[in-house]
Structures are given as C-alpha cells and as structure tokens.
N, C-alpha and C positions, 0 to 999 in steps of 0.2 A: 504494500500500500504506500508507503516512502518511498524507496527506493527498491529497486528490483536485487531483492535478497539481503537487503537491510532492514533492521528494526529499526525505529527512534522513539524510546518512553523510559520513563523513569519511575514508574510507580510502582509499588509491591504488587500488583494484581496481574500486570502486563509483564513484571520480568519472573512473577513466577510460569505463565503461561509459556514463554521465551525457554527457560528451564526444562521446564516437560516435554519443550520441542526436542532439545539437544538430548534430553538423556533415553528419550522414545528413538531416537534416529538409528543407530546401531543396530535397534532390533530388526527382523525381517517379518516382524509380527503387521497385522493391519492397524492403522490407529483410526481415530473416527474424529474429526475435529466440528465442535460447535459453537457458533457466533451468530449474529446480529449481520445483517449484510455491510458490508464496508470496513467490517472489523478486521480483514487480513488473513480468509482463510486459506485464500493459494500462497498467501507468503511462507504458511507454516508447511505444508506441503514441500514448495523449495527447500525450504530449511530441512524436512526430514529428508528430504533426497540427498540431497549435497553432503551432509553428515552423515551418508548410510555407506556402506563398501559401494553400493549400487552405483556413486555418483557419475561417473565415466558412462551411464547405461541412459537409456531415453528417459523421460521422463514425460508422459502421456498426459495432456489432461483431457476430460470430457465432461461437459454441464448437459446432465441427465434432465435436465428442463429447456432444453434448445431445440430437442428432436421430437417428432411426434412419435405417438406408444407404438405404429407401427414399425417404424426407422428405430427404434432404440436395440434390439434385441441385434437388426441388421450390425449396427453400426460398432456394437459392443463384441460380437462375436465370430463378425465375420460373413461373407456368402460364397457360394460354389455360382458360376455361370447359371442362369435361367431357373434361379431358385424359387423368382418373384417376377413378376411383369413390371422391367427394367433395368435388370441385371444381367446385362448384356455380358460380362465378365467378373470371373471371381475375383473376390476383394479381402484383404487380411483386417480382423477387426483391431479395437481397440486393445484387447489381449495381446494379442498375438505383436502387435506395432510396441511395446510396453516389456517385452518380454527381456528377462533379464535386467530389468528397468522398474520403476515405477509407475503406476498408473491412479492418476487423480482422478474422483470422482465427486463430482463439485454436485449441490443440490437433490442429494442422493434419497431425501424423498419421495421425490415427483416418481421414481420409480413403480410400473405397474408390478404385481404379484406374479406374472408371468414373468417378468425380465429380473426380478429378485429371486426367483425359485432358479435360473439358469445361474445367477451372479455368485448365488451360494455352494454351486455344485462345484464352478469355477475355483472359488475358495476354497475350498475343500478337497480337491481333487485336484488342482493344479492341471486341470486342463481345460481345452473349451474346446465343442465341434460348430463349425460352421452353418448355417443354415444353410439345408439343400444338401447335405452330406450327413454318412451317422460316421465316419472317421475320428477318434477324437487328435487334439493334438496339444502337446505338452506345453507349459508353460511356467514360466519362475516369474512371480512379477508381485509385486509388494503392496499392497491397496492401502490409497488412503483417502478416505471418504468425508463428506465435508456435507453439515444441512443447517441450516436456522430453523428446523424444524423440532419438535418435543418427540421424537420418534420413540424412547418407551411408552409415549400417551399411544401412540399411534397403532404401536405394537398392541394393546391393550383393549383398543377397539377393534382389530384383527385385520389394518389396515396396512400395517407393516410386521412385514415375518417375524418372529421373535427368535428363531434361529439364526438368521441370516446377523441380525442385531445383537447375539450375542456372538457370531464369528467375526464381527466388524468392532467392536469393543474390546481388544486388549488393553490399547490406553485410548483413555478420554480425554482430551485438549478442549478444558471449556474456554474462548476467548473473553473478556471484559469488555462490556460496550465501552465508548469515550466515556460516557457520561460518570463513570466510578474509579476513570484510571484519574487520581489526584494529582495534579501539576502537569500533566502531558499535554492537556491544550495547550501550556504557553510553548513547549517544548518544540510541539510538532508545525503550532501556526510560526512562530521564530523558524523553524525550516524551510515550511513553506513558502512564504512572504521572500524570504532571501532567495533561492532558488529563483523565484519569478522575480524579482527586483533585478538578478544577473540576467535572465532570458529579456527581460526590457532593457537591460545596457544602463542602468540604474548606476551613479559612483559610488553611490554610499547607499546602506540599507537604516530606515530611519525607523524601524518598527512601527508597535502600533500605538497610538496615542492611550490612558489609562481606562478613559471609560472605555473606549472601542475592546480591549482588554478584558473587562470585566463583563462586557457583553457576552464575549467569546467563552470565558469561564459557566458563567449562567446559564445558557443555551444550553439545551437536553441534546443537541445533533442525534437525531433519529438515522441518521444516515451516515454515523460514527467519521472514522479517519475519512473515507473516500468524501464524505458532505464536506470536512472541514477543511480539505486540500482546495474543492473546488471554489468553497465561501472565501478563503483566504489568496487562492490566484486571483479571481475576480478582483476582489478588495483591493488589491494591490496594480493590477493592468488599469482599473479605474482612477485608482488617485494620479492628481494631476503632477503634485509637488514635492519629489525626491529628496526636500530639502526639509520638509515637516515630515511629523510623525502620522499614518494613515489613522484618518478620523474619522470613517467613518463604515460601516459593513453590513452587506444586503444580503440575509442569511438565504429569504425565498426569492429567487431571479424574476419568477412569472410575478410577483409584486406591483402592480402599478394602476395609478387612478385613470389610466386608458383599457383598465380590459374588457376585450368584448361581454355586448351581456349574455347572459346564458340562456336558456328557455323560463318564460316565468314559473314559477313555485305556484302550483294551487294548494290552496290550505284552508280545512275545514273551521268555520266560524259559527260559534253555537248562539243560538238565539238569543236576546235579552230577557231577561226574566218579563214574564207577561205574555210570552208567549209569540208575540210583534216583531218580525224579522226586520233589519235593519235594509237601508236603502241598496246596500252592495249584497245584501245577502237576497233581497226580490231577482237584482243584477244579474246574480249568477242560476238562478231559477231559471230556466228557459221558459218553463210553461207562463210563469205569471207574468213574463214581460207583454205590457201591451203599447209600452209608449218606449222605443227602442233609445233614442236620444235622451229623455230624462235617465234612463239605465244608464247609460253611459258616462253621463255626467255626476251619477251619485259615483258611481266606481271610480273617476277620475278623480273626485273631493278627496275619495276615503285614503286614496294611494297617497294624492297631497298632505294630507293630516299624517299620515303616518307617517312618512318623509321628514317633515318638517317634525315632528316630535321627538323621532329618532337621532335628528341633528341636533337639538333645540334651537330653533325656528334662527340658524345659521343659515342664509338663503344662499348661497353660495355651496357651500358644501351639499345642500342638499338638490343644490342643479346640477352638480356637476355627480349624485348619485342617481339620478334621475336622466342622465344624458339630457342634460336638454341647458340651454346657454340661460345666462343672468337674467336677461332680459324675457325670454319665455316665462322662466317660472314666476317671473315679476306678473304677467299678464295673466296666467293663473291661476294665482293668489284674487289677483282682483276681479277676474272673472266667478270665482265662487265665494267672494266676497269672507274669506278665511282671516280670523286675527288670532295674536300671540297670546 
C-alpha cells in the first residue's frame, strides 16, 4: 500500500501484524490474511513470499471477485482444448502458473461451493486436473488467501466450507484498520504528501498546517491506507503555495455545491390529526385532484417552506439547494406570499 514491498507504521497493532508476517513466511503452511479493504493485504502476501525459500518462484495473484462463477473454476485450474464453447486451446490454470511459487488469493469469499470443494482437494492433495481432462497433475505451490469477509460466520451459515476454512487457517494475519493504528496517520500522510510534493518538483516539503493535521487524525478513513494516500496526493497536487504549510483537505472528491440532482425522494406524509389531509398530500392523491394548477402550486409552497426552514430562511443557500438562481427564488417567495 506504501511502497511496493515496504511497510510504513509505527504503532503496536501494525508492527505486530508486520511480525506474524515475517515469522509465518518460512513456513510452506497456507496462511489466510484479514482486513478492511485498503488495509494492505497483497503487501503481506509479498512479504510472505519474499521471506519464504519460494522467493526466486512466481508468485501468482488472482481476485476471486473479478471472474464470473463460470470462469472461476476455468481460470483457477486450468482447460484441455474444446472443454467449453470457447476454448479453442488448452490453457494452464492458476495452479499450475504458481507452481513451485506462491499463489495469492485475494477476496476468497466471493468463492462458489463448487470452486471451494475443487480449491480444497487442490490443498490437500497437491494437485489439480484440468477441466475437460480427468489426468490429474502435481503441484507444490503455497496458498495464501486474503477476505474482508467474517468467513467463520459464513462457515456457520453453510455458506463457506468449514473444511476448506480450517485447511486455509494455519496462521491468521488479522490487519488493523487506520483508524486504531495510533500515530501512523501523521506517519504515513508525512510520506505521502513528500513523495507527491517530489512528483510536482516541489523545493521544499512544507507539511500540513495543525488543524489540517488534526483533521486527518479525526477522520474514521473507511477506506484505511489506500483512502489516505489518495486524500493526501490530492491535498497536496491542489495546494497552490510550496512555500506554506497545506491548509487545507477534501476527504470526499465527489463533494461539491454543483452536483447533479438525483431523482426526487417520494416520502410518505401522515395526515394531521382531524383526519384533513394537507394541500400536498390532496397533491399527491391522483384521484382527488380536480383543479391540477392549484395542486401544483400547494406542492411548490410546501417544497419552498421546507427549503427555507431547513436553511433558516438563508435565501441564498436555499437557491442554490433548490437549483434555481437569487433572483427566482426571490419571485417565489412573493409569489406565494411566504414570511420568516
């Protein structure tokens, strides 16, 4: 997520996880890593490779959520010539390309009960046969699987094998979201921010100014290290002045007082007591409309009132949530004769 095959944190949570990578690697056991998306799970992956004798051997990855469930079985274990309508020539699968090597399996729950029942024979047996063949053919290859998934819940509902789950669990690598690793946001935005300050040809790197700082601290980032890399190049390709510290940071990009509007929201509104429905609620009645233009102009008030109540009667803010310019909503206001 840093750097390809680099960590950068400093917290107890992340450099024990760092830990269990290094001391898992040597084994030729499967490990099963789990995180939060963004949290860095192809990095621990690399890391078990690299540290394994394997490292000199391929190192395979495949996100088991990219392929549809008919392609997955293909793509994981191989085909013979005219196995399927489209296979024109046989193909070595993901096994077999891995072999001797590593092979990464990223989002390992999306997995159907079909392609987990073959994944587990694979493991177990150290071989795979191709589809459109019963040949089997050998294989040495090290798995290590990766979900943001609760997959013992899953297991438990009979959704995920619970065999397969217990041959993919020799070590567990649970990651830490951003949000509990203590001190690594300033850590990792100080990395980021410079790195992109060198890519703009920046002389000096002026960090971030203190609130901007304690923004970034506060901030839950739902989208861990990969959100904060991308919050923090932004922040930085945006500011104008190399020479000040960056003041200022735009966590959501789609953010802005021009966005399209969306389809309008119907929403149920219950009568007033007495029983006497209100002018927007005749409005939205199809059947009792008999004067179409007064309809329309009660539902126009009620949208006005509520606008204007929701701003507190800031007529400006409420034109501009309204799409409609100063001067419209000025006209009406005094068209339906509305006060504060």
């Amino acid at each position: 997520m840093e750097r390809e095959g680099q960590f950068i944190g400093q917290s107890m949570a992340f450099l024990d996880a760092v830990e269990r990578t290094s001391r898992a690697a040597p084994m030729q056991r499967p490990v099963l890593v789990i995180g939060e998306r963004g949290t860095g799970k192809e990095l621990i992956a690399e890391r078990l490779h690299r540290l394994s004798s394997r490292w000199d051997e391929p190192l395979v990855t495949m996100n088991c959520a990219a392929l549809p469930e008919t392609l997955i079985e293909a793509e994981l274990f191989g085909h013979e010539a005219g196995a399927f309508t489209g296979a024109t020539r046989a193909r070595a699968g993901r096994f077999e390309e891995a072999d001797k090597g590593t092979l990464f399996l990223d989002e390992l729950g999306t997995l159907s009960m079909g392609a987990q029942e073959r994944l587990l024979r694979a493991v177990e047996y150290g071989e795979v046969t191709r589809i459109g063949s019963s040949r089997p053919i050998r294989v040495s290859v090290r798995i290590v699987a990766a979900t943001n998934e609760d997959l013992p819940a899953k297991a438990k509902r009979g959704e995920f094998r619970a065999d397969l789950l217990d041959r993919l669990s020799f070590e567990v690598i649970t990651l830490p979201p951003l949000r509990v690793r203590e001190g690594d946001v300033a850590v990792l935005s100080d990395y980021f921010g410079r790195r992109m300050a060198a890519e703009l040809s920046w002389e000096v790197w002026p960090g971030f100014a203190e609130h901007v700082a304690r923004e970034m601290e506060d901030y839950r980032w739902p989208g861990n290290v990969r959100e904060l890399r991308n919050v923090v190049e932004r922040a930085v390709y945006r500011w104008d002045d190399w020479n000040e510290p960056i003041g200022h940071v735009q966590f959501d990009p789609f953010d802005s007082p021009w966005k399209p509007a969306g389809p309008p929201v119907q929403q149920e509104t219950q009568a007033p007591a007495g029983g006497v429905a209100s002018p927007v609620e005749a409005a939205t009645s199809y059947d009792a409309i008999e004067d179409l233009r007064a309809a329309v102009d009660a539902h126009e008030r009620a949208i006005l009132e509520h606008a204007l109540g929701k701003h507190r009667w800031n007529q400006r803010h409420t034109a501009k949530a309204l799409g409609l310019s100063y001067d419209q909503l000025r006209h009406c206001i005094k068209k339906h004769a509305l006060t504060e």
